[in-house]
Gaussian input, Z-matrix of N, CA and C with variables (Angstrom, degrees):
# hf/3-21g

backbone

0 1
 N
 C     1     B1
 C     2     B2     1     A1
 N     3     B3     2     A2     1     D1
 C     4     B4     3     A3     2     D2
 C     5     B5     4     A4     3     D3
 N     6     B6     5     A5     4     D4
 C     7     B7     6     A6     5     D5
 C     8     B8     7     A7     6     D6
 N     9     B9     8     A8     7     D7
 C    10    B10     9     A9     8     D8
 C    11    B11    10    A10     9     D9
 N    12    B12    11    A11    10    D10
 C    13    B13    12    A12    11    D11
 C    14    B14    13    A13    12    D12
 N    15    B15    14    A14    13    D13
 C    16    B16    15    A15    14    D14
 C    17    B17    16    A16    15    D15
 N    18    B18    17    A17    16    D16
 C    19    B19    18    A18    17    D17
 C    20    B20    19    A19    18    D18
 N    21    B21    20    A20    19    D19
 C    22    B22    21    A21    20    D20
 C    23    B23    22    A22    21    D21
 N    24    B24    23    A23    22    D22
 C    25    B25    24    A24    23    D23
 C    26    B26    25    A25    24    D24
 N    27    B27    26    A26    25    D25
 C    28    B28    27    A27    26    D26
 C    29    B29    28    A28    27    D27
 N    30    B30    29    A29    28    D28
 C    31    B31    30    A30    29    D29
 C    32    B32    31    A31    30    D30
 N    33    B33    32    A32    31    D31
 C    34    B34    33    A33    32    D32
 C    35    B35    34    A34    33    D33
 N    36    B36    35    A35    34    D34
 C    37    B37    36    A36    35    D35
 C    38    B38    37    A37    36    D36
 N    39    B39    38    A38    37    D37
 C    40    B40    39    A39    38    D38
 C    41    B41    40    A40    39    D39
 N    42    B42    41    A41    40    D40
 C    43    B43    42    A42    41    D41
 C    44    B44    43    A43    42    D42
 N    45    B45    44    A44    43    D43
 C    46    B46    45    A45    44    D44
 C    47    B47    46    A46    45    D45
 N    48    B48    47    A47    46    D46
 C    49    B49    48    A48    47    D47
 C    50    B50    49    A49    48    D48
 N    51    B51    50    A50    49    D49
 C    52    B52    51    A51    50    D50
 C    53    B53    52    A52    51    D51
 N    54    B54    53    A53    52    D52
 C    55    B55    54    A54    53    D53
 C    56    B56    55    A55    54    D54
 N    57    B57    56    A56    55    D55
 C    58    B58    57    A57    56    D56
 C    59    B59    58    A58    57    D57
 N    60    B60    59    A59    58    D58
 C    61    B61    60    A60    59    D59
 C    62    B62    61    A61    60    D60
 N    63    B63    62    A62    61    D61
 C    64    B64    63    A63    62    D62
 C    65    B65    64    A64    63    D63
 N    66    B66    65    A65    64    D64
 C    67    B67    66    A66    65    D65
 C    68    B68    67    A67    66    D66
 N    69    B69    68    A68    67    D67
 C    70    B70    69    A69    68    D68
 C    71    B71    70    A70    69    D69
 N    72    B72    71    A71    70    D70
 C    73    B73    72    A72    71    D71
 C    74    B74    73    A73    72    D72
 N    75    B75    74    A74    73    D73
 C    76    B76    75    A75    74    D74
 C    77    B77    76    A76    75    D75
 N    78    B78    77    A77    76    D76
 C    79    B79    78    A78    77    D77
 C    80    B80    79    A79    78    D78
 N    81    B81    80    A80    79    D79
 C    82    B82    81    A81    80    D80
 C    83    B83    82    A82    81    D81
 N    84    B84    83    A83    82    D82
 C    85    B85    84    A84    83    D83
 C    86    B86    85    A85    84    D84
 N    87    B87    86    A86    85    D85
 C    88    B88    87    A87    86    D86
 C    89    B89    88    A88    87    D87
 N    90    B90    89    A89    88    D88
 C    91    B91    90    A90    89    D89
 C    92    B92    91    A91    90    D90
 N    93    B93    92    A92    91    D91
 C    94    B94    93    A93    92    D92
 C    95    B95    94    A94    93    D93
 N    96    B96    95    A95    94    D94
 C    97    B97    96    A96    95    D95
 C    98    B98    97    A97    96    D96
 N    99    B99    98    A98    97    D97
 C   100   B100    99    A99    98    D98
 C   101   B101   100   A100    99    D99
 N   102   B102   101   A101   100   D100
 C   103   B103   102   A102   101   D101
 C   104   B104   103   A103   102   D102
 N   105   B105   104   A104   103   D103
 C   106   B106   105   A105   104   D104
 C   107   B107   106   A106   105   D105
 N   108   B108   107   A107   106   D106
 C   109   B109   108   A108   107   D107
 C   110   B110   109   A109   108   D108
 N   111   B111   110   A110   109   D109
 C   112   B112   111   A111   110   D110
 C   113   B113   112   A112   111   D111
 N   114   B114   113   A113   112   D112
 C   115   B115   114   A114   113   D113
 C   116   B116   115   A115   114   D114
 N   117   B117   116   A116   115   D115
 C   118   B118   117   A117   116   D116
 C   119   B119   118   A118   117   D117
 N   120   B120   119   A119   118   D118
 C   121   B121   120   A120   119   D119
 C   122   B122   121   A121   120   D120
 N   123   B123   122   A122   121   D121
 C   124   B124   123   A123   122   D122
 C   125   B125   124   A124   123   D123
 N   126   B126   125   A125   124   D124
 C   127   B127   126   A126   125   D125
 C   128   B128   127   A127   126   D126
 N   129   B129   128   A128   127   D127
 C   130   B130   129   A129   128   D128
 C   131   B131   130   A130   129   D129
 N   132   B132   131   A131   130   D130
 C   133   B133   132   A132   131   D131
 C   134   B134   133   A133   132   D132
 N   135   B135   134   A134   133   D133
 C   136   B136   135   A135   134   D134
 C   137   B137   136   A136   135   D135
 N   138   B138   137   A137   136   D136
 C   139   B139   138   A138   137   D137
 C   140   B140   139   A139   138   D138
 N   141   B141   140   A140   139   D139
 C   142   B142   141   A141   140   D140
 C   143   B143   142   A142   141   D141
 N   144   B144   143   A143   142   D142
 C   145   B145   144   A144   143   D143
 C   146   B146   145   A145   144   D144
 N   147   B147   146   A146   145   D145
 C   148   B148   147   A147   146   D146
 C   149   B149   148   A148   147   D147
 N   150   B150   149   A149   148   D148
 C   151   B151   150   A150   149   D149
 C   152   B152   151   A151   150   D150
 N   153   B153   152   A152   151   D151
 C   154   B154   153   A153   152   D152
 C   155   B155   154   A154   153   D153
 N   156   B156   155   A155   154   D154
 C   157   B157   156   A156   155   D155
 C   158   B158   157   A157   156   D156
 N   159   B159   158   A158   157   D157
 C   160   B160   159   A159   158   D158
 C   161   B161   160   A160   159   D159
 N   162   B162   161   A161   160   D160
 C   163   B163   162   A162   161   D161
 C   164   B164   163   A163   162   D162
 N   165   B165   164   A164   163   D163
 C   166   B166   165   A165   164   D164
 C   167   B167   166   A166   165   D165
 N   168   B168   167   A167   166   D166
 C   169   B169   168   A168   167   D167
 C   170   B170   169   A169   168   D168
 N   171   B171   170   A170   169   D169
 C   172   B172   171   A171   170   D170
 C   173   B173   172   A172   171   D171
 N   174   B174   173   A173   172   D172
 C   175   B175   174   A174   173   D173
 C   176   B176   175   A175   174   D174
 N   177   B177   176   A176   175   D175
 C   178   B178   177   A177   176   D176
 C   179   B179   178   A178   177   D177
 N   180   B180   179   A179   178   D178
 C   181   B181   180   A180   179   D179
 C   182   B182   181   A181   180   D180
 N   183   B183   182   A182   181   D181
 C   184   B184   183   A183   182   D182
 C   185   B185   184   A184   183   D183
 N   186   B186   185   A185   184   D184
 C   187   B187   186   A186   185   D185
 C   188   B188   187   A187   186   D186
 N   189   B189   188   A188   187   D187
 C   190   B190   189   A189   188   D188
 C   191   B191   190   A190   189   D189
 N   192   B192   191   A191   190   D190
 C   193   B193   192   A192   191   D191
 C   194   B194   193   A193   192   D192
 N   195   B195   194   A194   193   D193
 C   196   B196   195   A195   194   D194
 C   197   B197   196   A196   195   D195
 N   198   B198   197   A197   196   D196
 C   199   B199   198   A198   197   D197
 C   200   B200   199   A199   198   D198
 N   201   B201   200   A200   199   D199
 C   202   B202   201   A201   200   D200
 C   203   B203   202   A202   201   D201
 N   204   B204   203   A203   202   D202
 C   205   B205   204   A204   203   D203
 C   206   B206   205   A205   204   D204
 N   207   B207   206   A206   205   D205
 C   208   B208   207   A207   206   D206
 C   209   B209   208   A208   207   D207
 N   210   B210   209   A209   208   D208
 C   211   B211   210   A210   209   D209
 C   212   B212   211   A211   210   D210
 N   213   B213   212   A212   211   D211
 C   214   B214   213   A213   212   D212
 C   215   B215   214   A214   213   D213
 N   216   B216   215   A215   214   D214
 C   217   B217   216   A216   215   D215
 C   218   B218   217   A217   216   D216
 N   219   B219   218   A218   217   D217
 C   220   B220   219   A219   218   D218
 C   221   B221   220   A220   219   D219
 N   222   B222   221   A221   220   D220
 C   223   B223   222   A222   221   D221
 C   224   B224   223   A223   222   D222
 N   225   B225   224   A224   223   D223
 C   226   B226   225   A225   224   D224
 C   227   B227   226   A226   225   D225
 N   228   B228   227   A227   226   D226
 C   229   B229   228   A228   227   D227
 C   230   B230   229   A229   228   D228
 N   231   B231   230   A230   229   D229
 C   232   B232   231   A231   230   D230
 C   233   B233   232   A232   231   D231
 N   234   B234   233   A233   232   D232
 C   235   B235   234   A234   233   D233
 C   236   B236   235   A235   234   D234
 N   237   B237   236   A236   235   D235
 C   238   B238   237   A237   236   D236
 C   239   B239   238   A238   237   D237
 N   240   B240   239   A239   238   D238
 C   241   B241   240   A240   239   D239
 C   242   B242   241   A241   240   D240
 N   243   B243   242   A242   241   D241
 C   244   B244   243   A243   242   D242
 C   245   B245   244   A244   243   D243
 N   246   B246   245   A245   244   D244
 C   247   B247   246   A246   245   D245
 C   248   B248   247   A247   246   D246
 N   249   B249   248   A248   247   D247
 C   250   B250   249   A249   248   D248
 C   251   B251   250   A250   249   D249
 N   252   B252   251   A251   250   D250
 C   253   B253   252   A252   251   D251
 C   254   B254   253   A253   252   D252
 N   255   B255   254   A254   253   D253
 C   256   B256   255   A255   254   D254
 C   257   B257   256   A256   255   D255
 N   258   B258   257   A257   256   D256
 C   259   B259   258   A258   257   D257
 C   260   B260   259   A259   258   D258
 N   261   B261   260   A260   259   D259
 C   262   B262   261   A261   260   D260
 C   263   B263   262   A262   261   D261
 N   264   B264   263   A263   262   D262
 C   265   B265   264   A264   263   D263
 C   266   B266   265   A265   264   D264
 N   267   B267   266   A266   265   D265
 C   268   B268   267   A267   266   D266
 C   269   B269   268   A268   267   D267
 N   270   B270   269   A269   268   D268
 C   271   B271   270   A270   269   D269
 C   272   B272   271   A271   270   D270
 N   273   B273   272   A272   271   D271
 C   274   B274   273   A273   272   D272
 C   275   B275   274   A274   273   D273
 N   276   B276   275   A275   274   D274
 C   277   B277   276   A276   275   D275
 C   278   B278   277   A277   276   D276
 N   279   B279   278   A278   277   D277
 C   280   B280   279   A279   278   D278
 C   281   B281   280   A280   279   D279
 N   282   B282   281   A281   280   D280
 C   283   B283   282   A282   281   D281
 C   284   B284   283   A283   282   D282
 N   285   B285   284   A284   283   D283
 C   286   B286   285   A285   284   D284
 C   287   B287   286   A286   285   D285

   B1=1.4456
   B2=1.5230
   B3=0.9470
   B4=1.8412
   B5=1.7388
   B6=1.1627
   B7=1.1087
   B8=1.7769
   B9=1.0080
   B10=1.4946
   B11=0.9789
   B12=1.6697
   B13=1.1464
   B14=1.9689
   B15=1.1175
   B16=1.7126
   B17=1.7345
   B18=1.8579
   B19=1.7039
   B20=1.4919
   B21=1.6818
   B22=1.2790
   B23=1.9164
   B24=1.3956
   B25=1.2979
   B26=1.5586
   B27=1.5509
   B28=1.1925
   B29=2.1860
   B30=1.3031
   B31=1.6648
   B32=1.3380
   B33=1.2741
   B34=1.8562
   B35=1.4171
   B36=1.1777
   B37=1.3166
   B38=1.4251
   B39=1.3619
   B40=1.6962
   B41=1.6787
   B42=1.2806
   B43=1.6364
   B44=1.5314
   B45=1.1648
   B46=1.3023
   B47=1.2839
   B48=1.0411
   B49=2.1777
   B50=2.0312
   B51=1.8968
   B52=1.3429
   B53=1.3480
   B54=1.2332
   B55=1.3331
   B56=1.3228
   B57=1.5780
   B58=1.0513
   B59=1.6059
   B60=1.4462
   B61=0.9739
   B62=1.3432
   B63=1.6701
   B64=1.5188
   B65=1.5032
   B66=1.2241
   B67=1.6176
   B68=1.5449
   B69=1.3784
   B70=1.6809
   B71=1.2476
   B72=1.4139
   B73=1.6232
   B74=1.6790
   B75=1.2284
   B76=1.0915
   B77=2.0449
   B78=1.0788
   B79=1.4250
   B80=1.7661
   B81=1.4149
   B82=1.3683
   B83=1.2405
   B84=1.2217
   B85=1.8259
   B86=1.1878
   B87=1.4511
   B88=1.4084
   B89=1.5683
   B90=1.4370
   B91=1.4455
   B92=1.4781
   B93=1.2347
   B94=1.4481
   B95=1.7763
   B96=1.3858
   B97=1.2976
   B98=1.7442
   B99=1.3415
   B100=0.9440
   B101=1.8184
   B102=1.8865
   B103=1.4957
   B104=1.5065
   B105=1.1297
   B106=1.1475
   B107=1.2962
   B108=1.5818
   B109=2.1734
   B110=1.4974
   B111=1.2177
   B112=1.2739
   B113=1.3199
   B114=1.4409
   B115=1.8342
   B116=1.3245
   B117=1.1777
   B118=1.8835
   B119=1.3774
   B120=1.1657
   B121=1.6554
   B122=1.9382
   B123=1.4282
   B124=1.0305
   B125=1.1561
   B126=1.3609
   B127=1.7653
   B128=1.7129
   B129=1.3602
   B130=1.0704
   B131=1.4247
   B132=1.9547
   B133=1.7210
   B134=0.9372
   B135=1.9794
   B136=1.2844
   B137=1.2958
   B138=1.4257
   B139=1.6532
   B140=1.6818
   B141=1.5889
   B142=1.4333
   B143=1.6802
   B144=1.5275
   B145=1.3083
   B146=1.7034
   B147=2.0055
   B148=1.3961
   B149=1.0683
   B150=1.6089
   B151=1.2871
   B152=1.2078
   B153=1.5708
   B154=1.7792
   B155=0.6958
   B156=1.7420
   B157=1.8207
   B158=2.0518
   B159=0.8848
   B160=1.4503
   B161=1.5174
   B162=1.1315
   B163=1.3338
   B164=1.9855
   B165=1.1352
   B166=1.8188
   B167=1.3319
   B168=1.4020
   B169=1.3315
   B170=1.7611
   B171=1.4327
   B172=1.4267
   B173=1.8557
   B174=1.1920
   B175=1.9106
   B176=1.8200
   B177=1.0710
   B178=1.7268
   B179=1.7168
   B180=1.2723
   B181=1.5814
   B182=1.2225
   B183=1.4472
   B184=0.9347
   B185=1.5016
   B186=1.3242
   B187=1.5484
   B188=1.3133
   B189=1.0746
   B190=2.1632
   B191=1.1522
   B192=1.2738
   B193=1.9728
   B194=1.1397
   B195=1.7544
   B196=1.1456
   B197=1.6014
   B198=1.7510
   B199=1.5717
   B200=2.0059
   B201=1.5575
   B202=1.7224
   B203=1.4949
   B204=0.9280
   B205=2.0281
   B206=1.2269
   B207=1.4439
   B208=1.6893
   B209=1.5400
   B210=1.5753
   B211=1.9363
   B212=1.5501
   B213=0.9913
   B214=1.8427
   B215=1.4384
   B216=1.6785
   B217=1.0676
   B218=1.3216
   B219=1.6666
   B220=1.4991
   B221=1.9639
   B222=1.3629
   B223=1.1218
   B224=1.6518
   B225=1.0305
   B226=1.2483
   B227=1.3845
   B228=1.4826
   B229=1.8849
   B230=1.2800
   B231=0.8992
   B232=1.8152
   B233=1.3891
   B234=1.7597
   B235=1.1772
   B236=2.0697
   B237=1.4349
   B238=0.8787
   B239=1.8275
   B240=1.6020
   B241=1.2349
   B242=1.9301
   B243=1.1193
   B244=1.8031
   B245=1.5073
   B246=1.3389
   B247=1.5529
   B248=1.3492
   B249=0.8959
   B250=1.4268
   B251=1.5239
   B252=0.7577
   B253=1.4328
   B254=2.0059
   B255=1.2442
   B256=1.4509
   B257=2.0439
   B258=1.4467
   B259=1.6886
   B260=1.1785
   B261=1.2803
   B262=1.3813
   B263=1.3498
   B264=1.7001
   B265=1.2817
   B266=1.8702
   B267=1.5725
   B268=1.7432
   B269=1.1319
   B270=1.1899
   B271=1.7540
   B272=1.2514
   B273=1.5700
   B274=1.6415
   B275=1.1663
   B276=2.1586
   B277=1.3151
   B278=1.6346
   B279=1.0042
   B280=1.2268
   B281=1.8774
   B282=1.4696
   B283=1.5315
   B284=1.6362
   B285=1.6190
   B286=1.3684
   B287=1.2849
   A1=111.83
   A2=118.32
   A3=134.89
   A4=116.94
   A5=106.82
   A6=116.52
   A7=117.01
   A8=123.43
   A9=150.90
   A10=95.83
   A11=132.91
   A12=135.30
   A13=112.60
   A14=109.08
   A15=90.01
   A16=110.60
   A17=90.99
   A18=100.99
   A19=92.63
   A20=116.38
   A21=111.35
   A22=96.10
   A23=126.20
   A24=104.96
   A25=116.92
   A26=121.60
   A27=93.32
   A28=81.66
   A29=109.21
   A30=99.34
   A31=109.58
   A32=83.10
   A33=87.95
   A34=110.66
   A35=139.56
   A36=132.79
   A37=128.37
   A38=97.64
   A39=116.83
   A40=103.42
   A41=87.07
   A42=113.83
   A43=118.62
   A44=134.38
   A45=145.42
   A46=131.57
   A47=135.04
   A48=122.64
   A49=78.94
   A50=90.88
   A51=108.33
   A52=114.42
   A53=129.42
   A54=126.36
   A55=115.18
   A56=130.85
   A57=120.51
   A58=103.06
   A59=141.29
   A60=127.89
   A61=108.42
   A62=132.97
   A63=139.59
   A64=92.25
   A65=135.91
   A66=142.12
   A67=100.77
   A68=104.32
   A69=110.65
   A70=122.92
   A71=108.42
   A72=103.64
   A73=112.74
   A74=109.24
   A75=129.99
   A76=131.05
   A77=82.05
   A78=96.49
   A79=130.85
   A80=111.41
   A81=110.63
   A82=121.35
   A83=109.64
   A84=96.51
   A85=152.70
   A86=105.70
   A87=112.03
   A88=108.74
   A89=123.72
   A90=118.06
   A91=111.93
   A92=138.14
   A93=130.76
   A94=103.33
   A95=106.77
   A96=131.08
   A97=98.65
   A98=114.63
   A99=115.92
   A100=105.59
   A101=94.78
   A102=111.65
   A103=159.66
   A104=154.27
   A105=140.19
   A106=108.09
   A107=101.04
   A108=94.59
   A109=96.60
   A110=123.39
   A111=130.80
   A112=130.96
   A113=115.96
   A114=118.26
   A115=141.33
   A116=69.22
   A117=115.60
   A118=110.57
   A119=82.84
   A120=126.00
   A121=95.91
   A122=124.73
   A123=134.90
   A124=133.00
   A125=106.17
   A126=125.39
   A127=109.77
   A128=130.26
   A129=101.01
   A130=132.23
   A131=105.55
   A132=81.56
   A133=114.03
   A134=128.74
   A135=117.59
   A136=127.94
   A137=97.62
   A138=101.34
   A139=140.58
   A140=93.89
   A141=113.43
   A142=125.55
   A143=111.14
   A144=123.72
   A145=126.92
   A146=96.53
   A147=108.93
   A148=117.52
   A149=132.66
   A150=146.11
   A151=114.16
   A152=107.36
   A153=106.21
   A154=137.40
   A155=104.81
   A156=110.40
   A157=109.46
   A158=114.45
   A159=97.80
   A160=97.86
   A161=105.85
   A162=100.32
   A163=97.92
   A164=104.61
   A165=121.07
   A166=142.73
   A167=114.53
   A168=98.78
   A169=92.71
   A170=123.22
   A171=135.30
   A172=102.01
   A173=82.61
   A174=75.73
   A175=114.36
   A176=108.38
   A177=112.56
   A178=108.08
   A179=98.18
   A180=118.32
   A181=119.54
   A182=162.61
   A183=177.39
   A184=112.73
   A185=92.92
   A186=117.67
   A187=122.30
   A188=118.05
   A189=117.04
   A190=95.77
   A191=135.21
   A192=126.49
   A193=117.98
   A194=126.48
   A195=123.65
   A196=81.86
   A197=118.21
   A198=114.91
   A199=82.13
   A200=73.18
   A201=90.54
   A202=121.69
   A203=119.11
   A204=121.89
   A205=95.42
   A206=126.50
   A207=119.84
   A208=101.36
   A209=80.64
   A210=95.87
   A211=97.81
   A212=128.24
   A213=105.33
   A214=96.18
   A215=117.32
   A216=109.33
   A217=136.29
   A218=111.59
   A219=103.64
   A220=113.11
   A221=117.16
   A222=116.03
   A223=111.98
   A224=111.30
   A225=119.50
   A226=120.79
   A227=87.46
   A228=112.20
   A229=105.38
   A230=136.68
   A231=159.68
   A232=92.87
   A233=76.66
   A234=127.41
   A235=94.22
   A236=115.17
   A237=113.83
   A238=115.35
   A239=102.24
   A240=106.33
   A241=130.93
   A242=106.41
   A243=94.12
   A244=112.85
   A245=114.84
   A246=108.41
   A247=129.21
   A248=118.82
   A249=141.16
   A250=108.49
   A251=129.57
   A252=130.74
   A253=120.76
   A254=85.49
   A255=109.81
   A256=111.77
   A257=80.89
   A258=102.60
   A259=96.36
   A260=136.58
   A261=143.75
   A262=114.84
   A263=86.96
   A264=122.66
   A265=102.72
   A266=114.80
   A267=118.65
   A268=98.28
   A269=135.93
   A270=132.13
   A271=98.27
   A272=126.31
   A273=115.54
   A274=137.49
   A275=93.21
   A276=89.64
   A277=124.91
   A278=142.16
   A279=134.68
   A280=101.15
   A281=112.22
   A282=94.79
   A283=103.27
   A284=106.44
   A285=110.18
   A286=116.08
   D1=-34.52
   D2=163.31
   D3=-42.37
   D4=-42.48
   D5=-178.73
   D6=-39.06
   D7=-67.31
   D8=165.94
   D9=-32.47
   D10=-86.76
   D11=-165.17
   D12=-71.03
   D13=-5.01
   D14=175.53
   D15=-108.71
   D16=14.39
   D17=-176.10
   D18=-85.55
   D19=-25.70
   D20=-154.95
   D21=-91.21
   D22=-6.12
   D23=172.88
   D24=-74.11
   D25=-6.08
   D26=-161.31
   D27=-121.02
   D28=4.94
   D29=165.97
   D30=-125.06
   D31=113.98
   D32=175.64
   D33=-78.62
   D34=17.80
   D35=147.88
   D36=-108.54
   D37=4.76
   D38=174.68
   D39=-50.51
   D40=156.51
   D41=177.43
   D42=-153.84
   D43=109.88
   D44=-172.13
   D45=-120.93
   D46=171.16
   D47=-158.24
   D48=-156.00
   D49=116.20
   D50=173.91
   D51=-132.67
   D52=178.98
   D53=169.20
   D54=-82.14
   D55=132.42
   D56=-156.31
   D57=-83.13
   D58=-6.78
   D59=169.26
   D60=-92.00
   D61=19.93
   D62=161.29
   D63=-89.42
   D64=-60.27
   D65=-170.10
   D66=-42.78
   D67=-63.37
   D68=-176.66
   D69=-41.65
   D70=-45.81
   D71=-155.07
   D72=-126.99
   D73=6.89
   D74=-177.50
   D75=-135.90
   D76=-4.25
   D77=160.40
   D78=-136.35
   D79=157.83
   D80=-168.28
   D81=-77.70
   D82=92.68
   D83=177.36
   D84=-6.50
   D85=-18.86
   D86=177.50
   D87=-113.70
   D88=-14.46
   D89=163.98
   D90=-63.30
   D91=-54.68
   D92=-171.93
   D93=-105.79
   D94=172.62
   D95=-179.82
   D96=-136.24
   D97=133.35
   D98=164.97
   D99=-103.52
   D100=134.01
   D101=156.06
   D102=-34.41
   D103=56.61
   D104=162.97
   D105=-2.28
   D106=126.60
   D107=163.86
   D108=-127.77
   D109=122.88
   D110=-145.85
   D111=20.68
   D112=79.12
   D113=-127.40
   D114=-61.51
   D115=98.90
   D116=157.40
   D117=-124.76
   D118=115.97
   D119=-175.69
   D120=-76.16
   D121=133.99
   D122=165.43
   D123=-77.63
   D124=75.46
   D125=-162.38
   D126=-97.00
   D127=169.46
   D128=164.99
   D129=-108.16
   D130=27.60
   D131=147.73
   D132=-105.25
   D133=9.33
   D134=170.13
   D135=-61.37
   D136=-36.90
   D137=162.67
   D138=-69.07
   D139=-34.41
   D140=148.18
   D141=-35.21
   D142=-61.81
   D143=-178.56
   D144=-92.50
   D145=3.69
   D146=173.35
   D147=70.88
   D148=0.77
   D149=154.87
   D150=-24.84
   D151=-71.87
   D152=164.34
   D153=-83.30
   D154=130.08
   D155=-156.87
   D156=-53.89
   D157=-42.24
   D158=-159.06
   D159=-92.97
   D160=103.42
   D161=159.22
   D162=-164.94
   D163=137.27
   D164=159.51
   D165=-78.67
   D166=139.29
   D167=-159.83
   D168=-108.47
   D169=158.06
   D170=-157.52
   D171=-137.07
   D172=114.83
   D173=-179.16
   D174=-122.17
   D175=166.48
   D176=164.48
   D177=-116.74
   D178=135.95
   D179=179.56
   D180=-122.94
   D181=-135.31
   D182=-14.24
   D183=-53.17
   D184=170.04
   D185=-163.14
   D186=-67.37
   D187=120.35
   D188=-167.06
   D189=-41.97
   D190=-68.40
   D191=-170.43
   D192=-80.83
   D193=37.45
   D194=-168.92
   D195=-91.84
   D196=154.76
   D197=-158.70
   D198=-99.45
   D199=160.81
   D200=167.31
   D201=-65.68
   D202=-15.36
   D203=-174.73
   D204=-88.74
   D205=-39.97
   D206=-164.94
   D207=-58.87
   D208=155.23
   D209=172.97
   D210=-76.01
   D211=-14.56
   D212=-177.46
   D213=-63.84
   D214=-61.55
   D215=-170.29
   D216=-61.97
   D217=-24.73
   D218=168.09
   D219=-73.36
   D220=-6.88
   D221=166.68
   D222=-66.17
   D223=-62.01
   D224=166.76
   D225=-3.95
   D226=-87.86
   D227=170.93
   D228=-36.12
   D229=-47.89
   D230=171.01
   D231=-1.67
   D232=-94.60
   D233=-140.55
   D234=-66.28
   D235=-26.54
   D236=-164.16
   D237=-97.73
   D238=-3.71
   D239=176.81
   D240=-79.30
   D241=-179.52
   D242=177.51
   D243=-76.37
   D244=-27.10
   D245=161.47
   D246=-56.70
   D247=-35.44
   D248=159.28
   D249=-52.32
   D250=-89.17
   D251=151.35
   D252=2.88
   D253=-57.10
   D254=177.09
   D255=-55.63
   D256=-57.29
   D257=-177.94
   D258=-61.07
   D259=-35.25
   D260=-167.52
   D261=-34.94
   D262=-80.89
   D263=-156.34
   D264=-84.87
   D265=-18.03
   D266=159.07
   D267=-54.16
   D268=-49.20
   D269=-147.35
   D270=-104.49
   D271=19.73
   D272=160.79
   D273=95.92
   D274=-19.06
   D275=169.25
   D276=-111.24
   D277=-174.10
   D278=-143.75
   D279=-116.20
   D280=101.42
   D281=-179.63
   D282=-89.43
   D283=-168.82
   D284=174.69
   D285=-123.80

């Protein structure tokens, strides 16, 4: 993920496409600028509310007869609760 951004210290006309929770928390504020894309600024309730176009959505599924005791399924539950949610959005990235 580094790659992109350590192309841009040595071109100052560089331009690169990262994950915005790589920009946040892992780079120095004053090396990059983040974009407007038809401006809208990449905030996180823009991404929240899908405002800004580029962004992906990431889901958890499992299998209709996957049983209740298995660890997939208590992952599941996990992943799908408001704590989860919580952990989410600590670690930078943006749930919905």
């Amino acid at each position: 993920m580094g790659g992109p951004f350590e192309r841009l210290r040595t071109d100052e006309s560089g331009i690169c496409y990262s994950l915005y929770y790589y920009n946040r928390f892992f780079m120095q504020p004053d090396l990059v600028k983040q974009l407007a894309v038809d401006g809208i600024v990449p905030t996180p309730q823009a991404i929240r509310d899908r405002i800004y176009p580029y962004t992906t959505e990431v889901y958890t599924a499992i299998r209709a007869d996957t049983g209740k005791n298995t660890n997939a399924y208590k992952l599941y539950r996990l992943l799908c609760s408001d704590k989860a949610k919580t952990i989410i959005a600590e670690s930078g990235y943006v749930p919905r």
